[in-house]
LUMMIKE-295149 format. One record per residue (C-alpha): residue number from 1; residue in one letter; y, z, x. Coordinates in steps of 0.25 Angstrom, whole numbers. Layout:
# residues N
ATOM    n  res      y      z      x
ATOM  NUM    A      Y      Z      X
...
# end
This chain:
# residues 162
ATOM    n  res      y      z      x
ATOM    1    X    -68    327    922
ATOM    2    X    -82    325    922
ATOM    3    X    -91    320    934
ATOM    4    X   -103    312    934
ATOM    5    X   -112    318    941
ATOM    6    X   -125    312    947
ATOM    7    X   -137    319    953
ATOM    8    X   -151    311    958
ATOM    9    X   -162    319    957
ATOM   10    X   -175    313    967
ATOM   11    X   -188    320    971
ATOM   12    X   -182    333    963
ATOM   13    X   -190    342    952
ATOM   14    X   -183    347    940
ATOM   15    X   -184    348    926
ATOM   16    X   -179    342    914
ATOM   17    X   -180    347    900
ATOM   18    X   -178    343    885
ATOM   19    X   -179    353    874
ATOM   20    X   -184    343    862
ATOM   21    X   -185    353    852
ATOM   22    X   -175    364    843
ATOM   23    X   -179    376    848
ATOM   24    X   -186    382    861
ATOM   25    X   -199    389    862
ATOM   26    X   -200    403    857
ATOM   27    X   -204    409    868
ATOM   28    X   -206    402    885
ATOM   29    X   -206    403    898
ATOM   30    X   -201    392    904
ATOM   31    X   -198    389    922
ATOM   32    X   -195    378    931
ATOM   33    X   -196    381    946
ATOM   34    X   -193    368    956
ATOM   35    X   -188    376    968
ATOM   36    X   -201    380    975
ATOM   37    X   -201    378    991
ATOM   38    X   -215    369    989
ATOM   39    X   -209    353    987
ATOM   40    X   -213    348    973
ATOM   41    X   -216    362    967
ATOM   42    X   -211    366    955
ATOM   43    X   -214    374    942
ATOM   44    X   -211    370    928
ATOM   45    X   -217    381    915
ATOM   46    X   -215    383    901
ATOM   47    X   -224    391    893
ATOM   48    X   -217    393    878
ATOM   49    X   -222    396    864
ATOM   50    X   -220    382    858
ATOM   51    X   -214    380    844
ATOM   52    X   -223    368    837
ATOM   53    X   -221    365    825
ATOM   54    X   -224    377    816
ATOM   55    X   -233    385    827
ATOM   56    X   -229    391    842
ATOM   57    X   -238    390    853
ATOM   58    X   -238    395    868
ATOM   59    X   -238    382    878
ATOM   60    X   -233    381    892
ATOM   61    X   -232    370    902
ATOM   62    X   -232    373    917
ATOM   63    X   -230    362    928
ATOM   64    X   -232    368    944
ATOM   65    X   -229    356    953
ATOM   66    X   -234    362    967
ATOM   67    X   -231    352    978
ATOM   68    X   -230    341    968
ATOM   69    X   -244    345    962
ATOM   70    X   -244    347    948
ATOM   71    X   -250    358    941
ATOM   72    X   -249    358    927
ATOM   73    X   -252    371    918
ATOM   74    X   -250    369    902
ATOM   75    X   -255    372    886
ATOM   76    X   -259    357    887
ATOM   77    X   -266    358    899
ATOM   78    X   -275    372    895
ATOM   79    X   -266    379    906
ATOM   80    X   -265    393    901
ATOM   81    X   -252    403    902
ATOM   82    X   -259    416    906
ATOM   83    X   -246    426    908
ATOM   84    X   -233    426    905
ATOM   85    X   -227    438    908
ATOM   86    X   -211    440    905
ATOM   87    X   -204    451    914
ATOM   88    X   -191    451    909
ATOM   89    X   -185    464    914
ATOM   90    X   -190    457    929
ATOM   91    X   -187    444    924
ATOM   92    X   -202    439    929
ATOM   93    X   -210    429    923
ATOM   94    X   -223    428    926
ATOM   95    X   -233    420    922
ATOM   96    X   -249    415    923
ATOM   97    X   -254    400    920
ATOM   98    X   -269    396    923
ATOM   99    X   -275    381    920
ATOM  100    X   -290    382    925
ATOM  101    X   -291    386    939
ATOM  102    X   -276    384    941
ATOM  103    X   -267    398    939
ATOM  104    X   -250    399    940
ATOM  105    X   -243    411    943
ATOM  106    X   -229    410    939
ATOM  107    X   -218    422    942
ATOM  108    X   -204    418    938
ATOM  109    X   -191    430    941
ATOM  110    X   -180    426    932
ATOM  111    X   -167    426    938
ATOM  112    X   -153    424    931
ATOM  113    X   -157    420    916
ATOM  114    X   -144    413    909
ATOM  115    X   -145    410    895
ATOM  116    X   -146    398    887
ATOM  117    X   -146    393    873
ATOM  118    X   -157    386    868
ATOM  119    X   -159    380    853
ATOM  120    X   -168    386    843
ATOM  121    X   -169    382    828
ATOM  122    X   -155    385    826
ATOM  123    X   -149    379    835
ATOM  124    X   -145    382    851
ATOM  125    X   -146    398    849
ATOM  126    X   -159    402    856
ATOM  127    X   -156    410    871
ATOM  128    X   -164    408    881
ATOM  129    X   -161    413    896
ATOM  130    X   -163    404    908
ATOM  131    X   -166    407    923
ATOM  132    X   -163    396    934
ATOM  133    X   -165    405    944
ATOM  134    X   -178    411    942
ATOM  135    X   -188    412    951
ATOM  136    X   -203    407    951
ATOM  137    X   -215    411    959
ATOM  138    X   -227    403    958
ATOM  139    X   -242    403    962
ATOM  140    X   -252    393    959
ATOM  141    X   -267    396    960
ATOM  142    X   -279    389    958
ATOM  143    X   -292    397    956
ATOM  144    X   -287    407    969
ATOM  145    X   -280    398    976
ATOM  146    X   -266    399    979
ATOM  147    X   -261    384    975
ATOM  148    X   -248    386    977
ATOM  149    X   -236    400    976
ATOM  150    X   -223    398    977
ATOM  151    X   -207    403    971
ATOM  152    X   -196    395    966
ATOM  153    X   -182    400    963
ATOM  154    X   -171    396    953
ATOM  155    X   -182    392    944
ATOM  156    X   -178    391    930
ATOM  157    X   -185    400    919
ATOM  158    X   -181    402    904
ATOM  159    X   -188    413    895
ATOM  160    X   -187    413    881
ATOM  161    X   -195    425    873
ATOM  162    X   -198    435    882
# end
């Protein structure tokens, strides 16, 4: 038997995704973080090298809602991806974004990876591991001063070309 089941979601953050193309990016780092103590703060990231037509290219997008105030940090936006460091035997990403006087400290422990299949080329045979568990540190500074640190658990975190 199957139930309807129906579930309102008001004043809530959360993310919703659609995978338009036939194959996922070589390589990225991607994280979404909505369980910080601080009301309307979240973290949304993805940095991956980009299949465009013929060519790759490294482009990110990273959105830090702080208290309801947006800070942006993309490729678009001349936000540059200063560190990425990939820890796997410790499970630690860490990672560095500057955009003018603005800099964010990213520190992500990966917790209980599963694994999924994702579509490549040839169809729905690319592996990728997923983490809905992980756990995020964040500190936001402008210039030297502290904007905003904080951590969020059960975050979720996928790798893909470490």
């Amino acid at each position: 038997m199957i139930e309807k089941v129906t579930t309102s979601f008001r004043m809530m953050y959360g993310y919703i995704e659609k995978d338009w193309g036939t194959s996922f990016p070589k390589s990225y780092v991607w994280c979404q973080a909505n369980n910080f103590k601080e009301k309307n703060t979240s973290l949304f990231l993805s940095i991956a090298e980009v299949p465009f037509k013929k060519v790759n290219f490294k482009g990110f997008i990273c959105i830090f809602l702080v208290e309801g105030k947006e800070y942006r940090f993309a490729t678009y936006n001349l936000a540059k991806v200063k560190n990425v460091e990939v820890n796997k035997d410790e499970g630690i990403v860490s990672i560095v974004i500057k955009k003018r006087r603005y800099k964010l400290y990213i520190n992500i422990k990966r917790k209980n990876d599963v694994e999924l299949i994702a579509p490549n080329v040839h169809g729905m045979k690319k592996i990728i591991t997923e983490s809905i568990n992980s756990e995020v540190i964040v500190k936001l500074l402008k210039g030297n001063k502290l904007l905003f640190e904080g951590f969020s658990p059960n975050a979720g975190l996928e790798i893909v070309g470490e």
